[in-house]
C-alpha positions in Angstrom: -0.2 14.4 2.1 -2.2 14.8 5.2 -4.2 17.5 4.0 -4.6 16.2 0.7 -6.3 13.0 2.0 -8.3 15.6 4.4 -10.0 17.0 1.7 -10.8 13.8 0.3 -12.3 12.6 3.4 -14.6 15.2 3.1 -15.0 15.5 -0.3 -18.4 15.4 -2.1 -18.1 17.2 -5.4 -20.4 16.4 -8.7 -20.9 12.6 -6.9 -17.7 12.3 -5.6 -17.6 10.8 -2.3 -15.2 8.7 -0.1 -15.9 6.3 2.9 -13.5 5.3 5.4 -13.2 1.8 6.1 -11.5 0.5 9.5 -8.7 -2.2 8.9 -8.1 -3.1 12.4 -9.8 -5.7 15.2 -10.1 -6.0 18.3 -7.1 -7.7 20.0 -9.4 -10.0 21.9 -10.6 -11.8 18.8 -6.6 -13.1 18.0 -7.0 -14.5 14.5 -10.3 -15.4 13.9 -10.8 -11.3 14.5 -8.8 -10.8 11.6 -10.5 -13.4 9.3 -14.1 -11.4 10.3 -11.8 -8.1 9.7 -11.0 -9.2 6.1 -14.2 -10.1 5.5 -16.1 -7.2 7.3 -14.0 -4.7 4.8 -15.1 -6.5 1.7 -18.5 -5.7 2.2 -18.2 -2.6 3.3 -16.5 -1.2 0.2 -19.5 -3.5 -1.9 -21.7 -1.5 0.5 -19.8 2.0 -0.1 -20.1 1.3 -4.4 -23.9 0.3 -3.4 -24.3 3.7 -1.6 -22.6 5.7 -4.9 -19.0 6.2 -3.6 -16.5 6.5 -5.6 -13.7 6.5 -3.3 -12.4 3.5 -0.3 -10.1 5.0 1.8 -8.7 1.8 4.2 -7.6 3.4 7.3 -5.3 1.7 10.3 -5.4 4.7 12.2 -8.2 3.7 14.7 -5.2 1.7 16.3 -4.5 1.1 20.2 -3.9 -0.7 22.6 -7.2 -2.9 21.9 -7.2 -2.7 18.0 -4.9 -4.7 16.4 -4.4 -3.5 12.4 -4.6 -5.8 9.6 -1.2 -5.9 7.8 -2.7 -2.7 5.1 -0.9 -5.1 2.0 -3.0 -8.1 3.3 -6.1 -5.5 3.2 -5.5 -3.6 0.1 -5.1 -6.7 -1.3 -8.0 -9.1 -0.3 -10.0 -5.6 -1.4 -8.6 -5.5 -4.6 -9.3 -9.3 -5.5 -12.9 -9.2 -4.2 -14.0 -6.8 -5.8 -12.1 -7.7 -9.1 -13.8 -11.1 -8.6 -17.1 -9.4 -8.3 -16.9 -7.1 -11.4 -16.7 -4.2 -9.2 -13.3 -3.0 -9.1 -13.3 -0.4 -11.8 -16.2 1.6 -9.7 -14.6 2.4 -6.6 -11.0 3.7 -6.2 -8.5 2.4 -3.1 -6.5 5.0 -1.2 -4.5 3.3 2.0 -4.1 5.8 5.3 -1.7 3.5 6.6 1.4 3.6 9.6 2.9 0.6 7.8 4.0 2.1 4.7 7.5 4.2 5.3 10.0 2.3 2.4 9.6 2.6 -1.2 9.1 -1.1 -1.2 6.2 -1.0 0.6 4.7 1.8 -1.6 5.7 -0.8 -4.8 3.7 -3.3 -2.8 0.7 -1.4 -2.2 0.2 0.0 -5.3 0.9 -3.7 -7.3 -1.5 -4.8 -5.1 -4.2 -2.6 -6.3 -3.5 0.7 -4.0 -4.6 3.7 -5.9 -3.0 6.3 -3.8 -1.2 5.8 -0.4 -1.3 8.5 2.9 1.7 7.2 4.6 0.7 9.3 8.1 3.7 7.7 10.4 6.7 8.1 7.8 5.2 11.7 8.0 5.5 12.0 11.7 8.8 10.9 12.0 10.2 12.9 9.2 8.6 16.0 11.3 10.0 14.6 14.5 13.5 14.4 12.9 13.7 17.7 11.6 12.2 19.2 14.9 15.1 17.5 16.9 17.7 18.6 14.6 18.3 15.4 12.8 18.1 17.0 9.2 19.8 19.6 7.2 17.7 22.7 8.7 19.1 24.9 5.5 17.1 22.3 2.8 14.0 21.3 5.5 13.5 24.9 6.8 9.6 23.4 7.5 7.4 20.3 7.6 5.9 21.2 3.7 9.6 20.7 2.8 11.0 17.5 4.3 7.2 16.2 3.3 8.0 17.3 -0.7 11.2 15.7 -0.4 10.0 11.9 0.5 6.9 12.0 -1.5 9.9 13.0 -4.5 11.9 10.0 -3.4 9.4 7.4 -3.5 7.9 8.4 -6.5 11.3 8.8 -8.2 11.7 5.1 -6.5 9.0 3.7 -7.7 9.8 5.0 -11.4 13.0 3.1 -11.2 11.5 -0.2 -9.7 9.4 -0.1 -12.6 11.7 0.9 -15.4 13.5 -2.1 -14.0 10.8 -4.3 -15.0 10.2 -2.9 -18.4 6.9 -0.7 -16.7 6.2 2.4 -19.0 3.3 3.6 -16.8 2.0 3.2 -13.2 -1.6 2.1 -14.4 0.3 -1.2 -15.7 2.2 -1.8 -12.7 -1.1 -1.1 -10.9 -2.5 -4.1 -8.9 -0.4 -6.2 -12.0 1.6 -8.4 -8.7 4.0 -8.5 -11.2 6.6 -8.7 -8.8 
């Protein structure tokens, strides 16, 4: 939730820390920006596991009408692979704020490409919207908590059957795996 990846954000507890990381570029730069981006996020999480972090949190929400934001699959996963390539995955966990995730296909993808947990912010917002115009049964979403319980229910029950699918017993095999 929101307020869950709040605390995180501001977490420091026995060591544990998190650093946001920006996954968007300037507009201007067109597509060499994003090659600098991709790169430019790499060593930054190196850089956050130099500095003791233990947690990445890859954030799109610095977006406007002059930041353009990386694709947060593309992101998560060029993260994932360099630090796996460097022998540094294991010490430094991912967590995706991202606008782009709303389906429980997207959630599959991020989390088979190396996601560790996923803030999905604008599927959020528009359930809120939704249920503030009226658009959802006001009996079972009597308040934002609830119709926010009921998604996070229905992409995890998703995901369970996306992976029971596959023959998946647990999420830590399916897990950056790309077994898809």
């Amino acid at each position: 939730t929101n307020d869950e990846l709040h605390g995180l954000k501001g977490m420091d507890y026995r060591g544990w820390r998190s650093r946001t990381i920006d996954i968007t570029f300037p507009k201007s730069e067109g597509a060499a920006g994003m090659t600098r981006a991709l790169e430019r996020i790499c060593i930054e999480a190196e850089q956050a596991i130099a500095d003791g972090y233990s947690l990445a949190i890859l954030s799109d929400r610095a977006t406007d009408e002059n930041h353009v934001p990386l694709s947060s699959l593309m992101a998560c996963g060029a993260e994932h692979h360099h630090l796996v390539k460097n022998a540094l995955r294991t010490q430094i966990g991912l967590v995706l704020e991202t606008g782009e995730a709303r389906e429980v296909h997207h959630h599959c993808l991020l989390i088979g490409y190396g996601a560790d947990a996923i803030n999905p912010y604008l599927a959020f917002e528009a359930l809120w919207e939704a249920r503030h115009e009226g658009l959802t049964n006001a009996d079972e979403f009597s308040n934002d908590e609830s119709i926010v319980a009921a998604y996070r229910k229905g992409v995890a029950k998703g995901m369970l059957k996306v992976m029971a699918k596959m023959g998946i017993s647990t999420l830590q095999s399916y897990k950056g795996a790309q077994i898809f």
